[in-house]
Steps between C-alpha positions, in 0.01 A plus 500: 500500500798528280835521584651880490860467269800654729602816382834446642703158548831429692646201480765366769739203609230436802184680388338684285300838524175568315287861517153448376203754539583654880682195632862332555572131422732311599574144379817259586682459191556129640184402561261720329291540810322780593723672762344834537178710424518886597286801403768756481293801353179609694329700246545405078787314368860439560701709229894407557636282689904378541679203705856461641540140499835562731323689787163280505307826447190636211381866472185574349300748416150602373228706482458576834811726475676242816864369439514234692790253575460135579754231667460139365574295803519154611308216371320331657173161492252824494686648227791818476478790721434823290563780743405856427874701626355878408263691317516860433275700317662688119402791338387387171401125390833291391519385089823312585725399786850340582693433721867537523765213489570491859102519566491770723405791297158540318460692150160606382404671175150721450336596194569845608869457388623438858750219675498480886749349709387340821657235721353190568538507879329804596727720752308531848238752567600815743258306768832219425302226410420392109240361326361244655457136302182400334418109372155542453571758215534837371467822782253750402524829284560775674198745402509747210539848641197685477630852418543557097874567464631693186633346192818307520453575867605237759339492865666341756297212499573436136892508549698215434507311869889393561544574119734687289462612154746435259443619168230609313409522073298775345295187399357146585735246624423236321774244608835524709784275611837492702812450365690144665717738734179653630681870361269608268154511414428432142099674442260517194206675451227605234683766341753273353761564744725269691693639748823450676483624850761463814352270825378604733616880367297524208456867460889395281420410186755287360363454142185436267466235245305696217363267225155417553204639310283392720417435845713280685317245710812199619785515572757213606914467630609146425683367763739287260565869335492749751589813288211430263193639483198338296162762484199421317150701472297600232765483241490249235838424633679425801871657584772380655757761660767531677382690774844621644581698196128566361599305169237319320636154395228348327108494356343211496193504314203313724158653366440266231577198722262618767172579260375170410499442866334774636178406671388805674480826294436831654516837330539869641268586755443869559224710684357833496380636819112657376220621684163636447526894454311718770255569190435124479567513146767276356865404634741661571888432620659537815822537631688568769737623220469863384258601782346898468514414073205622311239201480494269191224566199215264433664422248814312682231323696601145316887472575729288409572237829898454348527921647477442844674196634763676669234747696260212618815288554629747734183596701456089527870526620373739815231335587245737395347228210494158480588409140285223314678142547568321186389156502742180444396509140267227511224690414416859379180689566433862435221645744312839452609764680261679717552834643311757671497802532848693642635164561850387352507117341832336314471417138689193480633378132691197504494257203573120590597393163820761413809396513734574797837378514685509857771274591375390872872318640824452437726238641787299424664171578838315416461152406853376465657708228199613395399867645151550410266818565118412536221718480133470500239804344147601719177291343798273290467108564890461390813475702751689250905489529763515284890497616728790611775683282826264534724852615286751705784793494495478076202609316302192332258720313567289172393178679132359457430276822222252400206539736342167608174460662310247721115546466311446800176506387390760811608878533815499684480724853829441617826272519846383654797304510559306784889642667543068546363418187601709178353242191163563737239768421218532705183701317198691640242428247118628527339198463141735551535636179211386231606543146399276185850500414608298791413165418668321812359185650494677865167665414324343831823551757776732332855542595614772683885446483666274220892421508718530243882327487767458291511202258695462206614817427173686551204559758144305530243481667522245787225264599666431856866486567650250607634712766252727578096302456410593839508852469361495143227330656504724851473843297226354286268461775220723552630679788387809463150535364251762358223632321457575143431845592854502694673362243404763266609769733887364536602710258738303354557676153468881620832521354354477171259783579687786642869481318445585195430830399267729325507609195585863603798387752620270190489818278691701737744236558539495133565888456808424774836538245690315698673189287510197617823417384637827699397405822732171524818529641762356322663238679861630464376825656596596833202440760300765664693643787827381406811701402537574118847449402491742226323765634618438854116563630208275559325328230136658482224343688252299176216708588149454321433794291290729492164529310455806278190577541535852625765619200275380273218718617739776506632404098124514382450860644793615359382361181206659497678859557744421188191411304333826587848667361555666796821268572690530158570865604614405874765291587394130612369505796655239789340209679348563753300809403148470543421746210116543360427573105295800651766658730812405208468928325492639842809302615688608196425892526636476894795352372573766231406738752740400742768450238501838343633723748847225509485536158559883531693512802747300363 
């Protein structure tokens, strides 16, 4: 059985921590022995997962909805102790988790928007005693409750267990970091926003940084730097800010770098929720959406998937449907769809061989003088970087950093830098993937984590350090095994799927007449929340603005009233009034009704 690639890799001074599939590796960095095998999910896959090297402890978290905290301990002939300290049960599955700088404070991001807060070490149960530890592996779920709750309804069993919740985005999180001083919490989601929030009181909005067209999908603090901000997503670019007055130093252009890499392409998937009518002819769409509506005509039986992503989306969100998967892009098959009579079926539309560009990570390292930000894009085989702006406080806007690349052949899942060994990258590859592009020699036993270091004024690709061929050799090892059939269902490029959006969210985005330009802050500008010292007040908050979409229903009936030439004799009417072409005489003889008797009076 082949090897399953680790979808995330940490890399220490005396191991180093692998997630593949549903299980935790860990390997001595000295050695490159196999320390420690632990299923750490009970049901599906581990989805985020963090390490603080300076407390000895990993959280993970997966399907199973369990956030559980493990305690590396002693090693030993039989291998390292890998203690389970809690495990606590969260409302809604985890897309990304951190922990803070002192490692005693957990952050978790949903795709509903949402960021809890919870502490590592659980605070005793009214009974005074805590969760008791676990080595063998994860504690069960708790069960689902069986009453159906209303929407956006929690019951108690779904509340956040010894959790807190810190902010939350009208949209998908797609990415969030801390700041160095563990103050703020820097957040991006799908709806181009990144967001500038106080920690842990993030209902205070310090700023945004406006600038993306689209969705923003990394985000990254370098530590050399620590008031600037790099962001990348589906942009052709990525941006470099300085987060602590919202400024936007620099665009560095990355998308024409990344293409001839790309290995995996996935387009837009979207789905209509159809079933059979009662009358068994045709098929008709449902929604949760719009419920009591009149019914749809025959002919609106064939509709468009792209409609309906954010309705199927949604009820997949509550558990009522389980969307279709999409499959590692390998291979794509399109099946019949059979359905019977008053039964409801997902038409799923995804095309494997559109384009998709999402930046996956962002990173950095200093390698002498040298300050260097590195980035990697989902289903890309190249490790991209290109150097930071000499001043981060002045605007380098006119510079052109030349990106460099390192091709690795395989689709890059993850990397990271070593904190004892900055001219070191270690790199997450998915050695699984089949493509006649990839002409590598490791067709019979592929890599699963290549090295790249520093030599002569540039990165390559390693073939074993000098320092480090154990643990090249250690990671490489088929520890954790699977099926085919499990290997497609990692779903390792979902990204690539469910980011971008559809054509009808792209249009509406479009419509928004908000400027780009406009929603930078100048960098001489006061901050948000700081005195002005001409005014003598408090600079405005950079909110996002707002989309138009209701005055410009309003300016199309009014249009239609002028047109009629009902308005040239009125006076023009304000916005806000909801005024029909039918009802526009009638409104104008109550007026001069009302009017007259002023008139005379006065």
């Amino acid at each position: 059985m082949p090897q399953l690639p680790f979808r995330r890799l940490f890399v220490g001074s005396s191991y180093a921590v692998a997630v593949a599939g549903n299980q935790l590796v860990v390997v001595s960095s000295n050695t490159g022995s196999l320390l420690a095998s632990v299923v750490v999910c009970s049901t599906g896959l581990v989805t985020a997962a963090d390490v603080s090297w300076s407390t000895g402890r990993i959280v993970t978290t997966g399907d199973d909805k369990l956030l559980n905290v493990w305690v590396l301990g002693e090693e030993s002939e039989k291998g390292l102790a890998v203690t389970q300290e809690s495990s606590r049960e969260i409302p809604k599955k985890s897309s990304e988790i951190h922990l803070t700088s002192d490692g005693k404070t957990i952050l978790a991001s949903d795709k509903f928007g949402d960021i809890y807060r919870y502490p590592v070490v659980p605070p005793p149960a009214s009974e005074g005693t805590s969760d008791p530890p676990n080595t063998a592996g994860p504690s069960e779920p708790t069960p689902a409750p069986s009453k159906k709750k209303k929407k956006g309804q929690q019951s108690p069993e779904e509340k956040p267990r010894h959790g807190e919740l810190i902010l939350g985005h009208t949209s998908v999180i797609t990415s969030f970091t801390l700041t160095p001083q563990d103050d703020f919490v820097v957040s991006g989601d799908r709806d181009e926003h990144i967001r500038i929030s106080w920690f842990p009181e993030g209902y205070n909005i310090e700023r945004f940084c406006m600038g993306h067209l689209k969705y923003v999908s990394a985000l990254h603090i370098p530590q050399s730097s620590p008031h600037t901000l790099i962001s990348g997503g589906g942009d052709p670019e990525l941006f470099v800010w300085n987060w602590t007055t919202g400024a936007l130093l620099q665009r560095v252009s990355v998308v024409d770098k990344v293409k001839p890499l790309v290995r995996v392409k996935g387009g837009r998937r979207a789905f209509h929720r159809l079933a059979r009518r009662p009358d068994g002819e045709g098929l008709s769409r449902k929604s949760k959406r719009g419920k009591g509506k009149q019914k749809q005509h025959a002919g609106e039986d064939e509709a468009d998937p792209e409609d309906a992503l954010g309705e199927v989306e949604e009820d997949a969100a509550e558990g009522d449907v389980d969307p279709p998967k999409p499959d590692d892009g390998q291979t794509s098959t399109t099946t019949p769809m059979q359905v019977q009579p008053g039964e409801t079926k997902l038409l799923n539309k995804f095309d494997p061989n559109a384009e998709s560009f999402v930046v996956g990570r962002i990173g950095s390292t200093t390698i002498g003088s040298e300050r260097l930000v590195l980035f990697s894009a989902v289903g890309a085989a190249g490790l991209f970087y290109f150097p930071l702006p000499e001043d981060s406080s002045s605007s380098g806007m006119e510079a052109h950093p030349e990106v460099q690349l390192v091709d690795l052949e395989y689709p890059i899942l993850d990397f990271c830098v070593p904190p004892n060994d900055p001219s070191s990258i270690w790199v997450s590859v998915d050695g699984t993937w089949k493509s006649e592009e990839v002409t590598s020699t490791e067709t019979l036993t592929p890599k699963m984590v290549k090295l790249v270091v520093w030599s002569e004024g540039r990165f390559m690709v390693s073939q074993g350090s000098e320092e480090s061929p154990s643990l090249l050799k250690g990671l490489n090892e088929p520890v954790v095994t699977g099926t085919e059939s499990v290997v497609s269902s990692l779903e390792l490029y979902a990204q690539l799927a469910w980011l971008p959006k559809s054509q009808e969210e792209e249009a509406e985005d479009n419509g928004d007449d908000h400027q780009q330009d406009e929603a930078v802050i100048p960098a001489s500008s006061p901050g948000p929340g700081t005195p002005d010292p001409e005014g003598g007040g408090k600079a405005p908050i950079n909110k996002p603005p707002k989309k138009p979409a209701a005055r410009l229903k309003t300016q199309e009936k009014l249009q239609r009233i002028r047109e009629s030439g009902l308005g040239s004799a009125a006076p023009k009417p304000t916005l806000g009034h909801d005024v029909e072409e039918a009802e526009g005489e009638e409104i104008l003889a109550k007026k001069a009704k009302v009017e007259a008797p002023q008139n005379e009076s006065a």
